[in-house]
C-alpha positions as CSV (number, residue, x, y, z in Angstrom):
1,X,102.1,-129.7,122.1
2,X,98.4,-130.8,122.0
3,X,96.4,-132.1,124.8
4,X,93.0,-133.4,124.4
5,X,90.2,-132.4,127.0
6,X,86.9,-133.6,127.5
7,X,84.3,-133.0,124.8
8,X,86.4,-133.5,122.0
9,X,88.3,-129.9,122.9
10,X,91.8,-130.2,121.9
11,X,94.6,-127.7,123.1
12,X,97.5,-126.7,121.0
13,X,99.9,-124.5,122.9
14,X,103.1,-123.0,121.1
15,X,105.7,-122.5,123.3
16,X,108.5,-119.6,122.1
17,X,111.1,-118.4,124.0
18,X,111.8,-114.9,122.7
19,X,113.0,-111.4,124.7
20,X,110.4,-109.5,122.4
21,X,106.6,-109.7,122.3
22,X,105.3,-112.4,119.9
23,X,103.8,-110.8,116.5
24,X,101.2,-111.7,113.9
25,X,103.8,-113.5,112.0
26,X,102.9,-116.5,114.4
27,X,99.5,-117.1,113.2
28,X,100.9,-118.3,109.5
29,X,103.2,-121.0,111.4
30,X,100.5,-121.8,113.7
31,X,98.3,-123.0,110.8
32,X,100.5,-124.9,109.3
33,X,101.1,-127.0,112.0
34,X,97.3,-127.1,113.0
35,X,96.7,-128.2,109.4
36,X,99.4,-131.5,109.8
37,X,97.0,-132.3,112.7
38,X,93.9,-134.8,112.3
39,X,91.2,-133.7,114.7
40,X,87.7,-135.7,114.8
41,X,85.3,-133.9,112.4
42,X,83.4,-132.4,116.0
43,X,85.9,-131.0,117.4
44,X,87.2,-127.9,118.9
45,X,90.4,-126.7,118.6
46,X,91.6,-124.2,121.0
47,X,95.4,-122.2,120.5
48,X,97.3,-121.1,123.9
49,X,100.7,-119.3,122.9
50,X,103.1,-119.4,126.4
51,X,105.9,-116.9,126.1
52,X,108.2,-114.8,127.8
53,X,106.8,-111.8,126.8
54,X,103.6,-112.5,125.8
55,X,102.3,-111.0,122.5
56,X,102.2,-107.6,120.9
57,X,99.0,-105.3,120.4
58,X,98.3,-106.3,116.9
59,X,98.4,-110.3,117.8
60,X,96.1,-109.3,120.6
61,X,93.9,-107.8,118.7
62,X,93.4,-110.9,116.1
63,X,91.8,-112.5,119.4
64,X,93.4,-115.8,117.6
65,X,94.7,-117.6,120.7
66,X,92.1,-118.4,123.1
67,X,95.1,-118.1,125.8
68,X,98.2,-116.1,126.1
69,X,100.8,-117.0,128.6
70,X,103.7,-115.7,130.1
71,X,106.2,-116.9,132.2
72,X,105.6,-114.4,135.1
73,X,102.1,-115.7,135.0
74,X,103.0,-119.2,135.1
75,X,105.0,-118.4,138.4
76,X,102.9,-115.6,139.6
77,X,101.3,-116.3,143.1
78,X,98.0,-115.3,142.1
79,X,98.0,-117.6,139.0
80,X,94.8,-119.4,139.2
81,X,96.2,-121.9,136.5
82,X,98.3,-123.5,139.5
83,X,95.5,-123.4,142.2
């Protein structure tokens, strides 16, 4: 899923439904999909990965995803993303 912002800032969020921690392995497949994509030449491109477990200590540690989701803080009370 993409959604463009203002600015020219386009967000692509990857949406995986898994029981375990998302790994590195997703950056490959990210990519690929990114690189089907035509963005305007000034653009910026930023990745959000929304799971159910969000992502293990290596993928964190890439700092590839400008955003990392889960589902208990899509429906958390305190999200700010809904207020």
């Amino acid at each position: 899923m993409v959604f463009e912002r203002e600015n020219k800032v386009f967000t692509v969020v990857e949406i995986k439904f898994r029981e375990d921690p998302i790994g590195v392995e997703i950056v490959k497949e990210i990519e690929q999909k990114i690189n089907k994509c035509t963005f305007p030449k000034e653009a910026t491109v930023e990745k959000m990965l929304i799971s159910l477990s969000g992502a293990d200590s290596h993928l964190h540690k890439l700092d590839y995803f400008s955003h990392i989701v889960t589902l208990s803080d899509l429906f958390s009370k305190t999200n700010s993303l809904l207020t």
